[in-house]
N, C-alpha and C positions, 0 to 999 in steps of 0.2 A: 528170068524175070517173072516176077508174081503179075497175074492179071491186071490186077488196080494200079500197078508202075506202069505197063503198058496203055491202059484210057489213061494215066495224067498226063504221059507223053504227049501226047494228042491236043491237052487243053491247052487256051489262050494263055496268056499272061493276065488276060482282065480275070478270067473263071477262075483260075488259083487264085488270085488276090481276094477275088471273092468269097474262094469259099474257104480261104485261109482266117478273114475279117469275121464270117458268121461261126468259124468252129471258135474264134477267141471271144466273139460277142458270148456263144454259148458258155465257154467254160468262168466267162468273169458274171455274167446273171449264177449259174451256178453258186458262186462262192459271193452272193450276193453283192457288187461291185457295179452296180448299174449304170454309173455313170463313165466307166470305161467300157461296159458292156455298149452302152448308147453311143460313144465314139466308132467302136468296131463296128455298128451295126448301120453307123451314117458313111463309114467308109466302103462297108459293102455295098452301099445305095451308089457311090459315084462309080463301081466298077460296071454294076449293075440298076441301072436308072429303073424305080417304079416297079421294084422289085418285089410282090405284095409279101412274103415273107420275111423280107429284111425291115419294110414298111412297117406293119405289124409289130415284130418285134423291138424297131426303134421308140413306135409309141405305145407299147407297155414298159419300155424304160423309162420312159418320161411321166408313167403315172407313176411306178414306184417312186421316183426319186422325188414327184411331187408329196404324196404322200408321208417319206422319211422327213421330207424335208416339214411338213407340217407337225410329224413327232416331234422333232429338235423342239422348235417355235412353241410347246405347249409343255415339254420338260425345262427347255432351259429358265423361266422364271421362277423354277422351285430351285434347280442347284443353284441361282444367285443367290437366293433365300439364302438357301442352309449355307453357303459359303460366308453369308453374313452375319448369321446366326453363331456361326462359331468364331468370327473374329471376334463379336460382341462379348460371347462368354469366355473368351480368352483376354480379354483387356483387363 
């Protein structure tokens, strides 16, 4: 057995949950997905209560997503526009 099979043996079930919840928080901010990332990162918070890394990382998902969420809100009145724009000059 490789070294690192031997320390998981070892770990809880909360610590793998844990740190199975912050490698997925990781790889879905990666592939910017923040709002799955911000699930894995609230579920790592119940394996691990007050977690300041999981903490942290939970609320800078919540600004990205704030954020994204403010792009939509200041783009989507232009594609209504232009989606009306073109029904108008297609009638």
């Amino acid at each position: 057995m490789a070294p690192q099979e031997t320390q998981e043996e070892n770990l809880s079930h909360e610590e793998i949950m844990y740190r199975y919840h912050i490698q997925r928080g990781s790889d879905f901010t990666k592939i910017e997905l923040f709002l799955s990332a911000r699930n894995n990162y609230q579920m790592a918070l119940k394996y691990n209560p007050g977690d300041p890394f999981s903490t942290e990382k939970f609320a800078a998902c919540n600004e990205q997503i704030r954020k994204d969420r403010k792009k939509v809100l200041i783009i989507l009145p232009f594609v209504f526009a232009l989606i009306a724009l073109v029904i108008f000059l297609n009638l």
